[in-house]
ChimeraX commands (.cxc) that place a marker at each C-alpha (Angstrom):
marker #1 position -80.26,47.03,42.05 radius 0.5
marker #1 position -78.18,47.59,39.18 radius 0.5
marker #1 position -74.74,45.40,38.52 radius 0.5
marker #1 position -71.92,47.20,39.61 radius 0.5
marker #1 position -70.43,49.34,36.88 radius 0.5
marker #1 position -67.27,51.58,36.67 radius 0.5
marker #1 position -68.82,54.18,34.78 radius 0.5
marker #1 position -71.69,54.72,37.51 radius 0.5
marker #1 position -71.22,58.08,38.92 radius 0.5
marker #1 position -71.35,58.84,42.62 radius 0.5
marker #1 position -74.35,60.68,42.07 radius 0.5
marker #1 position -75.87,58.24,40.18 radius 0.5
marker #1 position -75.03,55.47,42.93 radius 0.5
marker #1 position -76.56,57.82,45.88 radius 0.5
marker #1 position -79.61,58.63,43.97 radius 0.5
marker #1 position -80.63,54.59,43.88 radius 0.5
marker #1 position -79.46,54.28,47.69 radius 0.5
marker #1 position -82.15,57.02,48.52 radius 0.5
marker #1 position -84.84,55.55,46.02 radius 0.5
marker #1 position -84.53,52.11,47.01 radius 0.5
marker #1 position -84.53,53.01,50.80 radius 0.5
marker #1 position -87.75,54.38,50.20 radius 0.5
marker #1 position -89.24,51.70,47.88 radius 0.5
marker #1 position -88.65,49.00,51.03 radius 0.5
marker #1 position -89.41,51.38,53.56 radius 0.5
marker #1 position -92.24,48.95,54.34 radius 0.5
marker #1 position -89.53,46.29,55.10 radius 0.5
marker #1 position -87.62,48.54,57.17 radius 0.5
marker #1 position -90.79,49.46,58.96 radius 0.5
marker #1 position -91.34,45.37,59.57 radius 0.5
marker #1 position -87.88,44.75,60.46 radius 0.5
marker #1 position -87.81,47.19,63.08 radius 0.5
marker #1 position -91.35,45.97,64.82 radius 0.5
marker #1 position -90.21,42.46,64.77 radius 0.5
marker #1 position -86.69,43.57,66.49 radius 0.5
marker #1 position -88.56,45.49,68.88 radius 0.5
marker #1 position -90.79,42.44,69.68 radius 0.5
marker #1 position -88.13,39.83,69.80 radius 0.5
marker #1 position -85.97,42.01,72.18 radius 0.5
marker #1 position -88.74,43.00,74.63 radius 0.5
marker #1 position -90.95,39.51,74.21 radius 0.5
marker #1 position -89.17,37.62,76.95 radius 0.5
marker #1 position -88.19,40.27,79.01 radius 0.5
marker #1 position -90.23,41.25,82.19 radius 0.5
marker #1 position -89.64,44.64,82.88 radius 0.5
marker #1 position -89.81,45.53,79.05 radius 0.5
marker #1 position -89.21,49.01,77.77 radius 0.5
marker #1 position -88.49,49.57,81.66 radius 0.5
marker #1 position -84.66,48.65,80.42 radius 0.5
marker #1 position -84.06,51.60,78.34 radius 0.5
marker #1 position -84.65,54.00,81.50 radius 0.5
marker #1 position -83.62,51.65,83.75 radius 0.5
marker #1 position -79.94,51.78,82.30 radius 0.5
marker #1 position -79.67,55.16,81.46 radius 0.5
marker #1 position -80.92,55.75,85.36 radius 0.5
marker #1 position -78.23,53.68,87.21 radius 0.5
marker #1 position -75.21,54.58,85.45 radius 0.5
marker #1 position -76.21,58.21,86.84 radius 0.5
marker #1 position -76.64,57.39,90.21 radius 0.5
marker #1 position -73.07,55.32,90.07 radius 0.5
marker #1 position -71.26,59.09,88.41 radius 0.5
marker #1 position -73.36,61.52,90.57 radius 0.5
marker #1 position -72.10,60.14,93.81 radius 0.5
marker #1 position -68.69,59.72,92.47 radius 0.5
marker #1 position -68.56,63.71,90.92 radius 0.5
marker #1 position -71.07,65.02,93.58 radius 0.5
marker #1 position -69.41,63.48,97.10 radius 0.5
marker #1 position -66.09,62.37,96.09 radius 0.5
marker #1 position -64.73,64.23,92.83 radius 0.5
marker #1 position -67.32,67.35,92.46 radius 0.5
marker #1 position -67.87,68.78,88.93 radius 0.5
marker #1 position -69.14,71.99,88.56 radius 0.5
marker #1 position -71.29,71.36,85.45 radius 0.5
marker #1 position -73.41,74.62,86.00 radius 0.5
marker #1 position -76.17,72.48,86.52 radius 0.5
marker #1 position -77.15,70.02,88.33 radius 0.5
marker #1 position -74.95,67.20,87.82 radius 0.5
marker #1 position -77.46,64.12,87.75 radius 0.5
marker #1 position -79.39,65.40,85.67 radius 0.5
marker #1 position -76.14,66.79,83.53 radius 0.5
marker #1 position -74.90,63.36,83.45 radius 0.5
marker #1 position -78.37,61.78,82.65 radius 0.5
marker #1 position -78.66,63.37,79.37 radius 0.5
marker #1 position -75.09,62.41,78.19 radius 0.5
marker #1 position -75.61,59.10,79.09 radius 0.5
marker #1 position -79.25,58.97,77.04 radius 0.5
marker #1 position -77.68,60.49,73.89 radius 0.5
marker #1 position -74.55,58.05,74.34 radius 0.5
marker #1 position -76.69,54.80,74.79 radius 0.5
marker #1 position -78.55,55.57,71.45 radius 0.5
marker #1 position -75.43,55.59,69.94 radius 0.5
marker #1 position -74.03,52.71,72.19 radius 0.5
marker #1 position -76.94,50.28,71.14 radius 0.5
marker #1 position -77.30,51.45,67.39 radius 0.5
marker #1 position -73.85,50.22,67.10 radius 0.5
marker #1 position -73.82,47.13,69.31 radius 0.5
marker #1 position -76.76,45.68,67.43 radius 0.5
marker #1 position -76.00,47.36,63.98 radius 0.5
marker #1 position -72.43,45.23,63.59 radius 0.5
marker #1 position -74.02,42.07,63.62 radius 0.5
marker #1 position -77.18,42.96,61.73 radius 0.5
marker #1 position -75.74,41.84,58.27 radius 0.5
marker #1 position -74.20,38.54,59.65 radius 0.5
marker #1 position -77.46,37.75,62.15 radius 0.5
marker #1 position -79.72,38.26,58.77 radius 0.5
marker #1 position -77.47,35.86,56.56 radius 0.5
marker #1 position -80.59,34.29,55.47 radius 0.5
marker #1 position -82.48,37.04,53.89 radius 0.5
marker #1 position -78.74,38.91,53.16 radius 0.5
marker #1 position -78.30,35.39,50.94 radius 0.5
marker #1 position -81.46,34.44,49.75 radius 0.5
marker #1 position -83.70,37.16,49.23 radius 0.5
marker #1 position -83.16,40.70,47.35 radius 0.5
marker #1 position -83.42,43.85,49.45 radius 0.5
marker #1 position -81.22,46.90,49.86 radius 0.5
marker #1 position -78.64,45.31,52.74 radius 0.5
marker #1 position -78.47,48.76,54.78 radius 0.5
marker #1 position -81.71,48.35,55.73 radius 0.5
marker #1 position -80.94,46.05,58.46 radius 0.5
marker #1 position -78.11,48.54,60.20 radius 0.5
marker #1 position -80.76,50.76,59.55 radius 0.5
marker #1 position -83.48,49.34,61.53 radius 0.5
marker #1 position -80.94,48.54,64.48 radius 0.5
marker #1 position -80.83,52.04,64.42 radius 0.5
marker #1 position -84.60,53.03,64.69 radius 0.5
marker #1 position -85.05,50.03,67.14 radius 0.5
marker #1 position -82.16,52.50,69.49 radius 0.5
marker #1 position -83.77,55.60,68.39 radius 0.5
marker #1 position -87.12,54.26,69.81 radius 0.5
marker #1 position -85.37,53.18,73.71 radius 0.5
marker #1 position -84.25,56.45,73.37 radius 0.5
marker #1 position -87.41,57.86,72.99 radius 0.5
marker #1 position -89.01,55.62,76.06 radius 0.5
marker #1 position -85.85,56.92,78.06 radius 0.5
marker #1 position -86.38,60.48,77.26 radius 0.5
marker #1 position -89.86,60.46,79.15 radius 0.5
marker #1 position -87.30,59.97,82.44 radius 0.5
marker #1 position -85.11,63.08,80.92 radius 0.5
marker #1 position -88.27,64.93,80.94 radius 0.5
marker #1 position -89.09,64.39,84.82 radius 0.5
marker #1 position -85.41,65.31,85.90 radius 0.5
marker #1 position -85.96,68.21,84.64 radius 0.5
marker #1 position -88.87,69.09,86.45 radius 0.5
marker #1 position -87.81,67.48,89.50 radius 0.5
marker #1 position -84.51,70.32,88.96 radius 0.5
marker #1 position -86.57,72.88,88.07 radius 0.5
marker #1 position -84.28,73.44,84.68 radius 0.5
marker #1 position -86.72,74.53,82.13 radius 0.5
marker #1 position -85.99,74.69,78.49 radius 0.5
marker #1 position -85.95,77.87,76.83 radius 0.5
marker #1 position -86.21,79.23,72.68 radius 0.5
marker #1 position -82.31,77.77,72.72 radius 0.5
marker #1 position -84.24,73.93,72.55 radius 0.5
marker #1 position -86.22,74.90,69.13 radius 0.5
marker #1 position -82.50,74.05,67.83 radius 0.5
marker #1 position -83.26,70.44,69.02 radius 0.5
marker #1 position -84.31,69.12,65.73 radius 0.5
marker #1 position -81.03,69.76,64.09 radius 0.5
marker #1 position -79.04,68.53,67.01 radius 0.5
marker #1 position -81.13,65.30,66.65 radius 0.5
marker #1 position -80.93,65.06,62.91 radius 0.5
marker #1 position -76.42,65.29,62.83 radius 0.5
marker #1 position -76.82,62.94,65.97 radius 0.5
marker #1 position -78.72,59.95,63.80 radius 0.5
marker #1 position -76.76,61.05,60.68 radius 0.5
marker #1 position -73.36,60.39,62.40 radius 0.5
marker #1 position -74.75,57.08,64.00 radius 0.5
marker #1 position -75.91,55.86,60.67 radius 0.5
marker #1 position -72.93,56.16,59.02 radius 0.5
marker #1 position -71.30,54.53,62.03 radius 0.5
marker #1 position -73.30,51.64,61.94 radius 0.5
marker #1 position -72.58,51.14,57.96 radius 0.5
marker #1 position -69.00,50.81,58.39 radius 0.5
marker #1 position -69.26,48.32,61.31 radius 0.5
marker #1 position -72.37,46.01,59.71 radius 0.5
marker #1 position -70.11,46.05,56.38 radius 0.5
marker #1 position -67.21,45.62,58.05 radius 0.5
marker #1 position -68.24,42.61,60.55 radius 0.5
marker #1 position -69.08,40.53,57.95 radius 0.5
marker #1 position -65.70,40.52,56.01 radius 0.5
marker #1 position -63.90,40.24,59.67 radius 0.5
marker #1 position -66.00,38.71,61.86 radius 0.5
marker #1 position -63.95,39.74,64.63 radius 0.5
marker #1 position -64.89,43.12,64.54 radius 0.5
marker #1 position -67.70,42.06,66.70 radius 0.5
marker #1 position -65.23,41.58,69.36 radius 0.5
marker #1 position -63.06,44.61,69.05 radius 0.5
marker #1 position -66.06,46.43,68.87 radius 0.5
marker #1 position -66.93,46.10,72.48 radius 0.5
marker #1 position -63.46,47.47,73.76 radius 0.5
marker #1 position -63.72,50.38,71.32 radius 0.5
marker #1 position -67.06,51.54,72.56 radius 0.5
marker #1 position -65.55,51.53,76.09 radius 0.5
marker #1 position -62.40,53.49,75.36 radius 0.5
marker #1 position -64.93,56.14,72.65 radius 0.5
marker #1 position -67.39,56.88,76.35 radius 0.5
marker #1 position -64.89,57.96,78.01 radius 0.5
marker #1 position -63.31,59.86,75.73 radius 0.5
marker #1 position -66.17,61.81,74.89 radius 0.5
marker #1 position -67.97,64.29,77.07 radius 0.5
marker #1 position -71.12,61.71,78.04 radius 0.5
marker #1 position -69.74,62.21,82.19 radius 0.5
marker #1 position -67.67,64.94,82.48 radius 0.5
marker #1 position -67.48,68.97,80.80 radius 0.5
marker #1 position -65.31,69.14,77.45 radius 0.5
marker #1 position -63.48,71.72,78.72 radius 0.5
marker #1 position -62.36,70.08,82.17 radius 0.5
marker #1 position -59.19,68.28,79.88 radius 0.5
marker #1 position -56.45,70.87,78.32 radius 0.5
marker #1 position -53.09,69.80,76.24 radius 0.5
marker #1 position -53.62,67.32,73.79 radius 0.5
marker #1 position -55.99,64.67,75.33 radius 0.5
marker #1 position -58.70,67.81,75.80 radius 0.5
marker #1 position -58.23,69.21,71.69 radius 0.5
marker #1 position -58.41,65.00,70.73 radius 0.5
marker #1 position -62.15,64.72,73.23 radius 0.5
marker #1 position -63.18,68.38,70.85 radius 0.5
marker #1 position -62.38,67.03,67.77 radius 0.5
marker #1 position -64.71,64.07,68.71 radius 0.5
marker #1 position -68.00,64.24,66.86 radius 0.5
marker #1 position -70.19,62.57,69.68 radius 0.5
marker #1 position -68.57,65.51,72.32 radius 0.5
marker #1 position -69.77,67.99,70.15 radius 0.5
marker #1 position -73.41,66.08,69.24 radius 0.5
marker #1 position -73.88,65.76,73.18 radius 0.5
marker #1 position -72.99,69.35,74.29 radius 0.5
marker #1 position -75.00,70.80,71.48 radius 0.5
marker #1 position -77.79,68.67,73.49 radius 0.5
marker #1 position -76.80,70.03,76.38 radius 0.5
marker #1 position -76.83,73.81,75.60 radius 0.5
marker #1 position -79.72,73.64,74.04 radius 0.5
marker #1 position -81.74,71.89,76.92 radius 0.5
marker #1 position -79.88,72.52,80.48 radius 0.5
marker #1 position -77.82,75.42,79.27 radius 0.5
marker #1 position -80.57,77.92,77.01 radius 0.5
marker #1 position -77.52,78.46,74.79 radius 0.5
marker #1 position -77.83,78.02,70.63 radius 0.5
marker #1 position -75.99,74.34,70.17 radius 0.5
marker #1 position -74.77,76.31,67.00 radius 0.5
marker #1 position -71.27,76.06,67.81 radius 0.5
marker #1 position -68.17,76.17,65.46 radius 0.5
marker #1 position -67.50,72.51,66.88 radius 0.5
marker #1 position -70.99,71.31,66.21 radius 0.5
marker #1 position -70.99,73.03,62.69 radius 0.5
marker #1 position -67.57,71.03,61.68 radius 0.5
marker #1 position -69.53,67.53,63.58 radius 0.5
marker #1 position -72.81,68.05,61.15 radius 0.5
marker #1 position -70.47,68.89,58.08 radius 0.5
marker #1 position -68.65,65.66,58.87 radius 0.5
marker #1 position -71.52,63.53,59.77 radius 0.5
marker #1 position -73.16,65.15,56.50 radius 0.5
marker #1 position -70.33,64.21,54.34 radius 0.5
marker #1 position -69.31,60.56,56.17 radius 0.5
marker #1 position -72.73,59.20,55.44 radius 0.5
marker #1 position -73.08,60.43,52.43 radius 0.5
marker #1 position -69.53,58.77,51.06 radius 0.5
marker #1 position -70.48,55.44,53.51 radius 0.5
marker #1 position -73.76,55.04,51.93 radius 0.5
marker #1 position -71.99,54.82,48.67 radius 0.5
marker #1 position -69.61,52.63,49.57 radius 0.5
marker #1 position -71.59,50.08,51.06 radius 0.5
marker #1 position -74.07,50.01,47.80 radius 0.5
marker #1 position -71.24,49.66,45.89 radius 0.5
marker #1 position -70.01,46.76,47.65 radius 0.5
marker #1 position -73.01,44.80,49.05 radius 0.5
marker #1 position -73.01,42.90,45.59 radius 0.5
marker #1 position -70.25,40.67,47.85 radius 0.5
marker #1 position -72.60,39.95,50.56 radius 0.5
marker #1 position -74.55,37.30,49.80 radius 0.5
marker #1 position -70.85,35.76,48.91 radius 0.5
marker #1 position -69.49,35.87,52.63 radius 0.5
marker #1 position -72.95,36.13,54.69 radius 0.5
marker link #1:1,2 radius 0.2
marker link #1:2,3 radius 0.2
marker link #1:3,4 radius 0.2
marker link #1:4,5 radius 0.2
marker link #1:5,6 radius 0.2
marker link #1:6,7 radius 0.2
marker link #1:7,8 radius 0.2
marker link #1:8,9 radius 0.2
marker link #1:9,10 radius 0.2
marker link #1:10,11 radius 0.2
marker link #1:11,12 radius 0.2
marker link #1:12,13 radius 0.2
marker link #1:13,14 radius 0.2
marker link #1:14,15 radius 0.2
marker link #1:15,16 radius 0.2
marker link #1:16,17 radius 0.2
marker link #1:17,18 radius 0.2
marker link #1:18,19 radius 0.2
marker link #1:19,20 radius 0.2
marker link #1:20,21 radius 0.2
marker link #1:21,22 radius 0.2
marker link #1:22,23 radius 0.2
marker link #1:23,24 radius 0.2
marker link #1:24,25 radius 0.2
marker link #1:25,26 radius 0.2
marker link #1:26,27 radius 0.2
marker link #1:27,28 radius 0.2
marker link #1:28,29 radius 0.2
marker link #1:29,30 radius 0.2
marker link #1:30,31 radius 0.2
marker link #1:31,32 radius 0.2
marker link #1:32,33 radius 0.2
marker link #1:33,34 radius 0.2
marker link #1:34,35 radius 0.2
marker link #1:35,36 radius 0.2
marker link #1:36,37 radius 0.2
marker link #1:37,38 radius 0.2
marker link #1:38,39 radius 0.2
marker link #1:39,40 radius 0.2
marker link #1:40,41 radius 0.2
marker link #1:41,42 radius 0.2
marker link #1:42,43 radius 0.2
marker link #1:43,44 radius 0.2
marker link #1:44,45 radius 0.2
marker link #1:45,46 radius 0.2
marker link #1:46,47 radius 0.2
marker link #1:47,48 radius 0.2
marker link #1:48,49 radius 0.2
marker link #1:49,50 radius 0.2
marker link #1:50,51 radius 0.2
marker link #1:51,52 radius 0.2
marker link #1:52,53 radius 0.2
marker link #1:53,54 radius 0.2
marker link #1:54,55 radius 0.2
marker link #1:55,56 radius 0.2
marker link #1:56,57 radius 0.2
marker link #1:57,58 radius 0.2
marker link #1:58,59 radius 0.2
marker link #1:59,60 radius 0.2
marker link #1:60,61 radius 0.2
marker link #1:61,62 radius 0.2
marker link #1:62,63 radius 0.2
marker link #1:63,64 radius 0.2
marker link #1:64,65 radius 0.2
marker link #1:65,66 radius 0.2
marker link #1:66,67 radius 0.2
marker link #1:67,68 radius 0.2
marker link #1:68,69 radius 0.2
marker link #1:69,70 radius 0.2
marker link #1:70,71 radius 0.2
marker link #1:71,72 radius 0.2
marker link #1:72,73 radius 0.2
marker link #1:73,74 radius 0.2
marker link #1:74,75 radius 0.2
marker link #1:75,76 radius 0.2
marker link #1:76,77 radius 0.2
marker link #1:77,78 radius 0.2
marker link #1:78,79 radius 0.2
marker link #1:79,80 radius 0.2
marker link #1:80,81 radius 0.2
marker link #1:81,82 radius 0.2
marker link #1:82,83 radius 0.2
marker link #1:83,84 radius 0.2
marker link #1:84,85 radius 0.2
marker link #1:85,86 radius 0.2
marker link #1:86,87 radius 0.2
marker link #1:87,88 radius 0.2
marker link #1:88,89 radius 0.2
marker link #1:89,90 radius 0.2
marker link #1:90,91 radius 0.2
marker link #1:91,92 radius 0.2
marker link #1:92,93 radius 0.2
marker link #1:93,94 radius 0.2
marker link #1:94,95 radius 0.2
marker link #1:95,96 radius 0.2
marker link #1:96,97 radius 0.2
marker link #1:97,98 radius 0.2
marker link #1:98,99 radius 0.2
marker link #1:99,100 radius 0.2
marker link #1:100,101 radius 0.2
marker link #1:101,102 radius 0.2
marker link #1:102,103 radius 0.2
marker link #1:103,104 radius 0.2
marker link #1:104,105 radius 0.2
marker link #1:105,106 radius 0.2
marker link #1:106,107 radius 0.2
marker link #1:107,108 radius 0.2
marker link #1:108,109 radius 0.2
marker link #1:109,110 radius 0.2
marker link #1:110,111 radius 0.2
marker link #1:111,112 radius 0.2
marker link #1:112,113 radius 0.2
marker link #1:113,114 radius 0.2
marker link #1:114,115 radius 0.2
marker link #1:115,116 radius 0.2
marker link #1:116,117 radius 0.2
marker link #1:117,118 radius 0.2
marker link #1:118,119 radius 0.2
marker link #1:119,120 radius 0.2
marker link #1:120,121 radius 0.2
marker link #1:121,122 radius 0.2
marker link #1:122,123 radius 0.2
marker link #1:123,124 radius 0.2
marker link #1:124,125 radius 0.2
marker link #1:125,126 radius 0.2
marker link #1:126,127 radius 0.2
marker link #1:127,128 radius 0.2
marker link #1:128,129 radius 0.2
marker link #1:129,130 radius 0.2
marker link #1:130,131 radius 0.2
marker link #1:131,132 radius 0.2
marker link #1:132,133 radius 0.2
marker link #1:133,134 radius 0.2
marker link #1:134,135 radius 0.2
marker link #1:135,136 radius 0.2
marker link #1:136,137 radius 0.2
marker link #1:137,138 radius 0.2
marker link #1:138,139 radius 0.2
marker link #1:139,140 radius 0.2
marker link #1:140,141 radius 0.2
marker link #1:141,142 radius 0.2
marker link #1:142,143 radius 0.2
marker link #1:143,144 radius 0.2
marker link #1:144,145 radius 0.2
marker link #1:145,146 radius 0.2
marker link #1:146,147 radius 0.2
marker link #1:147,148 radius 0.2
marker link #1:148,149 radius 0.2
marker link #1:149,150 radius 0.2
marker link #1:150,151 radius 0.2
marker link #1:151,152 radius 0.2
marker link #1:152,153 radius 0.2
marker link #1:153,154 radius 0.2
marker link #1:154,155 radius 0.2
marker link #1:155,156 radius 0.2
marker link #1:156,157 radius 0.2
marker link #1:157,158 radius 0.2
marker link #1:158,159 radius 0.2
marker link #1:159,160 radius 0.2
marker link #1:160,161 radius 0.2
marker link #1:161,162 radius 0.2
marker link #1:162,163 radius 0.2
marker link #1:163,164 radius 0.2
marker link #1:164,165 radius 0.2
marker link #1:165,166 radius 0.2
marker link #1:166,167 radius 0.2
marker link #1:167,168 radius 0.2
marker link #1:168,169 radius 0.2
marker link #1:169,170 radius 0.2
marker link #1:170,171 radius 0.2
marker link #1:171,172 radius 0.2
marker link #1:172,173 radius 0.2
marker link #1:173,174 radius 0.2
marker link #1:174,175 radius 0.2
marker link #1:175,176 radius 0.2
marker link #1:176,177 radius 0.2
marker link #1:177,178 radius 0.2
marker link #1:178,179 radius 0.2
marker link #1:179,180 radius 0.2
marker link #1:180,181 radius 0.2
marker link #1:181,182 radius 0.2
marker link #1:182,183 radius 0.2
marker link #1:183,184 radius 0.2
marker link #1:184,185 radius 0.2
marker link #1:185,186 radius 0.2
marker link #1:186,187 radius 0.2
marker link #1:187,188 radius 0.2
marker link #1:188,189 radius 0.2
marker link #1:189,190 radius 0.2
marker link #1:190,191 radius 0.2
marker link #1:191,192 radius 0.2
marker link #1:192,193 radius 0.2
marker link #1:193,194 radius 0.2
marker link #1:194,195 radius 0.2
marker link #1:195,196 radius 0.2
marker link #1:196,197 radius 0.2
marker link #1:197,198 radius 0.2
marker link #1:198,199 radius 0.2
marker link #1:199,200 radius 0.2
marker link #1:200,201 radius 0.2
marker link #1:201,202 radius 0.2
marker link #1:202,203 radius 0.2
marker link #1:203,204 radius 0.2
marker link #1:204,205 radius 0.2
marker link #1:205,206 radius 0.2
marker link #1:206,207 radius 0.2
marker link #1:207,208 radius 0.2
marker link #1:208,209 radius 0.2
marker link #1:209,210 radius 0.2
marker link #1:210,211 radius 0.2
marker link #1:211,212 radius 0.2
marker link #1:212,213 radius 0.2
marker link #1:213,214 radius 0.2
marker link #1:214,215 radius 0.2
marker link #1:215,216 radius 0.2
marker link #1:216,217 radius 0.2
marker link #1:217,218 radius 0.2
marker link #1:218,219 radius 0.2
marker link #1:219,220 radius 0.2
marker link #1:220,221 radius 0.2
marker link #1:221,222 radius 0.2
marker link #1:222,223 radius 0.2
marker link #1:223,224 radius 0.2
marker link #1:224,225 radius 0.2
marker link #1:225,226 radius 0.2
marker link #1:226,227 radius 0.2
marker link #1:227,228 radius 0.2
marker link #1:228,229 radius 0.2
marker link #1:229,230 radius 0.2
marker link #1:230,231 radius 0.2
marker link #1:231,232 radius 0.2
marker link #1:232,233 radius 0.2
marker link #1:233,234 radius 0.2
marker link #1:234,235 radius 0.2
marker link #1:235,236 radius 0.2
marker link #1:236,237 radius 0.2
marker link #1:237,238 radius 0.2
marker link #1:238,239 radius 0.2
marker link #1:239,240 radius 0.2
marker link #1:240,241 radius 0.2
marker link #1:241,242 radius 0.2
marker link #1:242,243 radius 0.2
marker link #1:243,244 radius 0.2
marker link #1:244,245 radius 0.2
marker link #1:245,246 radius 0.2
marker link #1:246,247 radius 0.2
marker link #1:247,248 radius 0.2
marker link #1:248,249 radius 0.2
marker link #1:249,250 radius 0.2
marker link #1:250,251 radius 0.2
marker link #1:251,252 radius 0.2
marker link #1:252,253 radius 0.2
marker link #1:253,254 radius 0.2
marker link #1:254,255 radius 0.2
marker link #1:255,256 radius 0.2
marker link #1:256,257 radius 0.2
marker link #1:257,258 radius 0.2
marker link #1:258,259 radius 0.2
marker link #1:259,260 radius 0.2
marker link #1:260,261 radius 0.2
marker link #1:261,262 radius 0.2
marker link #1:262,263 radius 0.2
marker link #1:263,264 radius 0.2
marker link #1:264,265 radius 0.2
marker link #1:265,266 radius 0.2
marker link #1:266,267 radius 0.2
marker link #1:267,268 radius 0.2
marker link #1:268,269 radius 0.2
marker link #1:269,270 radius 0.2
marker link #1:270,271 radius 0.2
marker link #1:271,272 radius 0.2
view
């Protein structure tokens, strides 16, 4: 890595993040299996957890906006809510296990060199693969509903590629972040809670007016999650003007975040 110099240019600085990413991609690759193993080692229903999560917080939401509050969703609502939960949870868990990847690592963060986002980057990959597990679940509802996806879901790629783009640069701040205040940790948890439901993960986007509905559009995870949404329940192009302005600031974000962080993780070893 090289010493932290005024005259290094942004450019400069995100040309080394990318090249050194891909020089250890072997130790992201490692890090990831061994989180993977270490989560699921002990437990007994395994990978059964990512579905199993995903699965009941639908059941609780589609009896209370099927019996007692009824949405009209334009499609059927478990499987509406379902999906919004999946694509939340990725988020959810990247970020729960992405603040405290810098401090849990202090030992390698301290003692041994390696480009530090690797570890929010393999909590991360460790969410994206749940996801993936979970996803074989998505997959059934919709055959069970009879909701087929049409050419709209070829768009699915590119909602997928903003969606880890945003939750990257998400989990940079908060790994970088924790470890100069560890109480971040902490206020993390009552964030998350207060972000869900201010996002569209249960309910339509369009279902809020006044100010509170334009603050849940200007959200970048409402836009990420209906983009899913049109482009697999709905057969609509996810090519919105909300989504475009949600990939140009995901884009953008991680690109200044990636910066930042290798400009900074020179301190690290310091504080870890």
């Amino acid at each position: 890595m090289r010493p932290l110099s005024a005259q290094s240019s942004f450019r400069e600085d995100l040309e080394e993040v990318v090249r050194e990413q891909w020089e250890y991609r072997d130790l992201l690759f490692q890090l990831t299996r061994r989180d993977l193993v270490l989560r699921y080692k002990q437990a007994v229903m395994g990978f059964a957890w990512a579905v199993l999560v995903p699965l009941t917080n639908t059941a609780v939401f589609s009896i209370l906006f099927t019996r007692i509050a009824p949405l009209d969703v334009g499609v059927p609502y478990p499987l509406f809510a379902f999906l919004g939960l999946l694509t939340w949870n990725f988020t959810a868990s990247a970020l729960r296990f992405s603040v405290i990847s810098l401090s849990s690592n202090a030992n390698l963060v301290t003692k041994v060199y390696c480009p530090r986002e690797v570890f929010p980057l393999s909590a991360v990959l460790v969410a994206l693969v749940d996801t993936l597990v979970a996803a074989t679940l998505l997959v059934v509802l919709m055959g069970y509903f009879r909701v087929w996806p049409g050419l709209a879901a070829l768009y699915l790629p590119v909602v997928v590629a903003v969606h880890i783009m945003f939750t990257i640069a998400v989990a940079l701040v908060l790994a970088m972040a924790n470890l100069f205040f560890r109480d971040v940790k902490y206020l993390f948890e009552v964030a998350i809670t207060l972000w869900m439901f201010s996002t569209s993960v249960l309910y339509p986007s369009n279902v809020i007016g006044g100010t509170a509905g334009l603050a849940i559009r200007m959200n970048p995870m409402t836009a990420i999650i209906d983009a899913y949404r049109d482009a697999l329940l709905l057969g609509r192009s996810p090519l919105t003007r909300d989504f475009a302005l949600a990939a140009a600031v995901s884009a953008l974000f991680l690109l200044f975040v990636a910066v930042l962080f290798h400009r900074v993780e020179f301190k690290f070893a310091e504080i870890a």
